[in-house]
C-alpha positions as CSV (number, residue, x, y, z in Angstrom):
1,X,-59.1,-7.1,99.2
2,X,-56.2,-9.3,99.5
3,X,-57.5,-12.6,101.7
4,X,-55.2,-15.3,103.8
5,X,-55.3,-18.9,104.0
6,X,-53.3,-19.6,107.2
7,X,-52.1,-23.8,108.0
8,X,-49.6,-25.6,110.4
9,X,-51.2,-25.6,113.6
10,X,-51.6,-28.1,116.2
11,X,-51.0,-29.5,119.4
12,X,-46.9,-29.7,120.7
13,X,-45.6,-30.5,123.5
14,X,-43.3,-27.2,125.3
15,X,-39.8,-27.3,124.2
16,X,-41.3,-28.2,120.6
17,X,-41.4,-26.6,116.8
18,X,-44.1,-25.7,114.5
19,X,-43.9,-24.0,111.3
20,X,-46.8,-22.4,110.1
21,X,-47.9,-21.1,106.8
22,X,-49.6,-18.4,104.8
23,X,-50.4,-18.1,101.4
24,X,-51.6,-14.4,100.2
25,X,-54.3,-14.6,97.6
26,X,-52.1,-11.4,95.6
27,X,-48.6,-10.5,95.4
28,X,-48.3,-8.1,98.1
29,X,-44.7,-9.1,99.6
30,X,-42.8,-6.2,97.8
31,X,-46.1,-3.6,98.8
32,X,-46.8,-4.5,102.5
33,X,-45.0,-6.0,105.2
34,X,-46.5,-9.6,106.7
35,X,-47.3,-9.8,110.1
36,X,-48.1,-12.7,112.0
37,X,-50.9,-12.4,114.9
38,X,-52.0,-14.1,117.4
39,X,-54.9,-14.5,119.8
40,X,-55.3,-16.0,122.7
41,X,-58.7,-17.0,124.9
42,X,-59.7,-14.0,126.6
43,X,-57.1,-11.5,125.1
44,X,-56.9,-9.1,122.4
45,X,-55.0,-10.3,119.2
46,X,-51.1,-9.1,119.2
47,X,-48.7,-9.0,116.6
48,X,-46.3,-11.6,117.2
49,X,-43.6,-10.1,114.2
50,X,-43.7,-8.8,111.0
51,X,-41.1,-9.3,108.5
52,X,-40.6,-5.9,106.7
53,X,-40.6,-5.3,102.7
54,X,-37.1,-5.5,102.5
55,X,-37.1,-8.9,104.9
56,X,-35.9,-7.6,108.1
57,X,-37.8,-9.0,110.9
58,X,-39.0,-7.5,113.7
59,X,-40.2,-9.4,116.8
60,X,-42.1,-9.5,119.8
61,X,-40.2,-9.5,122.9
62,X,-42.3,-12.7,124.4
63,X,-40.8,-14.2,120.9
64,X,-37.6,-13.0,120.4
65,X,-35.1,-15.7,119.5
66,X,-37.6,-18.5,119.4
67,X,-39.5,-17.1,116.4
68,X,-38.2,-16.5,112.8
69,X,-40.6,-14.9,109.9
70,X,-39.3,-15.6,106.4
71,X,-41.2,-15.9,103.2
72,X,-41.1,-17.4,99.2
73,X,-42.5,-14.4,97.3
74,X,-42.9,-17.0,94.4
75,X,-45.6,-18.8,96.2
76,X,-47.2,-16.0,97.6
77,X,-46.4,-17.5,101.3
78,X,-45.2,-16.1,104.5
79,X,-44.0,-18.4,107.3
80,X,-43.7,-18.4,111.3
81,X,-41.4,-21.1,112.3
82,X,-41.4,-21.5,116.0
83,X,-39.3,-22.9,118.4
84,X,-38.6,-23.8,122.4
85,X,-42.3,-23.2,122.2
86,X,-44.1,-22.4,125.9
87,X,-47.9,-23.0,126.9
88,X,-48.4,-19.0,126.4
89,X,-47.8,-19.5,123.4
90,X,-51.0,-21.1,122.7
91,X,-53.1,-19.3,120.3
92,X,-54.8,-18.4,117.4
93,X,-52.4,-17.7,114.8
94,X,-52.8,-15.2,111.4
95,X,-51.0,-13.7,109.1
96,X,-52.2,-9.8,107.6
97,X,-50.4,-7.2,106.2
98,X,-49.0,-4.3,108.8
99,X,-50.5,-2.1,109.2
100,X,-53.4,-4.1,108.6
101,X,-55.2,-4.1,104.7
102,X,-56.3,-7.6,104.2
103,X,-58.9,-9.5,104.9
104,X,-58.4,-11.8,108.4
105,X,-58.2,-15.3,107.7
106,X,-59.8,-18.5,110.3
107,X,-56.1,-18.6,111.8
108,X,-54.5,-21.9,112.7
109,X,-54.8,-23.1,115.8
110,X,-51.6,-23.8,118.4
111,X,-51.7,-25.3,121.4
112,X,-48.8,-25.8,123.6
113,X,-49.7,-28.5,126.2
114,X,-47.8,-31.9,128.0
């Protein structure tokens, strides 16, 4: 089962950027499409945007045009580079294939806060 190691997390100030990072532990880019998830305290995890096999990317409307996916299929790794980011936005971020096949990695963690 195809496993994630997610990274890029931490604490930003709104208005501010983060990038975050996942590297899949197979070549699945050209199989699945990439998702990134997140969860925040108390909710359900959501799917923030997937990036689709041919790299179109789909979003969320909470994210739309403050979130881009884009990956390196040479290093295995997906990214979620995030922008004008808003205290909702705080969460627990992951990456999995859509629909989901993978195993769930610990997530990174991203906090919005002044």
């Amino acid at each position: 089962q195809v496993q994630f190691v997610e990274s890029g997390g931490g604490l930003v100030e709104p208005g501010g950027s983060l990038r975050l990072s996942c590297v899949a532990s197979a070549s699945i880019f050209s199989i699945y499409a990439m998702g990134w998830y997140r969860q925040a305290p108390g909710k359900q995890r959501e799917l923030v945007g997937k990036l689709t096999i041919v790299g179109r990317g789909i979003y969320a409307e909470s994210v739309k045009g403050r979130f881009t996916i884009f990956r390196e299929n040479a290093k295995n790794t997906v990214y979620l580079e995030m922008n004008s980011l808003k205290p909702e936005d705080t969460a627990v971020y992951y990456c999995n294939t859509d629909p989901v096949v993978g195993r769930w990695g610990q997530g990174t963690q991203v906090t919005v806060s002044s």
